[in-house]
N, C-alpha and C positions, 0 to 999 in steps of 0.2 A: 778518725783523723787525729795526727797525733801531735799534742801542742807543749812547749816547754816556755811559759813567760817565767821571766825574771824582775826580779824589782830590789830597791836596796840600793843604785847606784847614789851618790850623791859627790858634793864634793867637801873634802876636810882635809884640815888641817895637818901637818905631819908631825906623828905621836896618837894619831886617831883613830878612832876604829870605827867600823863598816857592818853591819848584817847584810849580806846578801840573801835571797831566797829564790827558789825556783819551785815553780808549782806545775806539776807533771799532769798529762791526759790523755787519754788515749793506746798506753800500756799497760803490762801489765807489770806495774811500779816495784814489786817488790825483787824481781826477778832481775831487774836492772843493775848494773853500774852504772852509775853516777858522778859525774866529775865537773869540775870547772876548771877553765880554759881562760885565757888572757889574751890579748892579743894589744901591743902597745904600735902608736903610730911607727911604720918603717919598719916593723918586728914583725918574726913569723909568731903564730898564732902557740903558745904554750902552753902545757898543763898545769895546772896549781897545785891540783887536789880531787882526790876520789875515793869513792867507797864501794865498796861492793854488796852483793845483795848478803854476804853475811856479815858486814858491818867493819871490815879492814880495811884500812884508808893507805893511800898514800899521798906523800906531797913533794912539792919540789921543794928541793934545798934550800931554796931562797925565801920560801915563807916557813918551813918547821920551826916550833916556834912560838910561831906570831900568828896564825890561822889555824882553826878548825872549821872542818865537814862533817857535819850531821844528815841524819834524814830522820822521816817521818814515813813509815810507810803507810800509816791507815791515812794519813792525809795527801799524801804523795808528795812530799815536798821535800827538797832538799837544800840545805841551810848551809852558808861557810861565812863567820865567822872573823872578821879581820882587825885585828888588835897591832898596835905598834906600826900605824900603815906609815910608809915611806914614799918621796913620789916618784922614784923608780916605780912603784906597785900601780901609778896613771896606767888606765888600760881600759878598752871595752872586756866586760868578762859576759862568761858565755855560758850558758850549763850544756853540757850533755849526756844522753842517755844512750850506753852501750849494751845491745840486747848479745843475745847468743851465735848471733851469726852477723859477718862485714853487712849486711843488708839491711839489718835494724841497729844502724846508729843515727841518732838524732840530735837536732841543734836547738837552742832557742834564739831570737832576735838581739841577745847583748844587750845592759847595762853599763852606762858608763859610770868609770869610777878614779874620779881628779882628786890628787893627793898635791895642796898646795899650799903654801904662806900667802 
């Protein structure tokens, strides 16, 4: 069964920064892309941030920057990193893992993460 929890959300202040993390089960982690996803209220659901299984990221325009994504494969986890946060960046965020074919992509249940005065 394949599980993706997150943890990390919290809420802070703007100019603050965030560790998110995602702890992977169930695949086989290393072979993955990995990414995080956003989704703010009344907004479609958007990319951040992603790595692939040889370690090339990319991000959206709106956090280069101010986020990084890491991973761990011997522990299967994967890490982003959020420095300089704004509260545009409010949003449940989400990890997922993209396998090799449309049939192995995977969700976790979201973190939320309030950027406020």
């Amino acid at each position: 069964q394949v599980q993706l929890v997150e943890s990390g959300g919290d809420l802070v202040q703007p100019g603050g920064s965030l560790r998110l993390s995602c702890a992977a089960s169930g695949i086989t982690f290393p072979i993955y892309t990995m990414g995080w996803f956003r989704q703010a209220p009344g907004k479609q659901r958007e990319m951040v941030a992603r790595i692939d299984s040889g370690g090339s990221t990319n991000y959206a325009d709106s956090v280069k920057g101010r986020f990084t994504i890491s991973r761990d494969n011997a522990k299967k986890m994967v890490h982003l990193q959020m420095n300089g946060l704004q509260p545009e960046d409010t949003a449940v965020y989400y990890c997922n893992a993209e396998g090799r074919s449309t049939s192995l992509n995977f969700w976790g249940p979201g973190t939320q993460v309030t950027v406020s005065s």
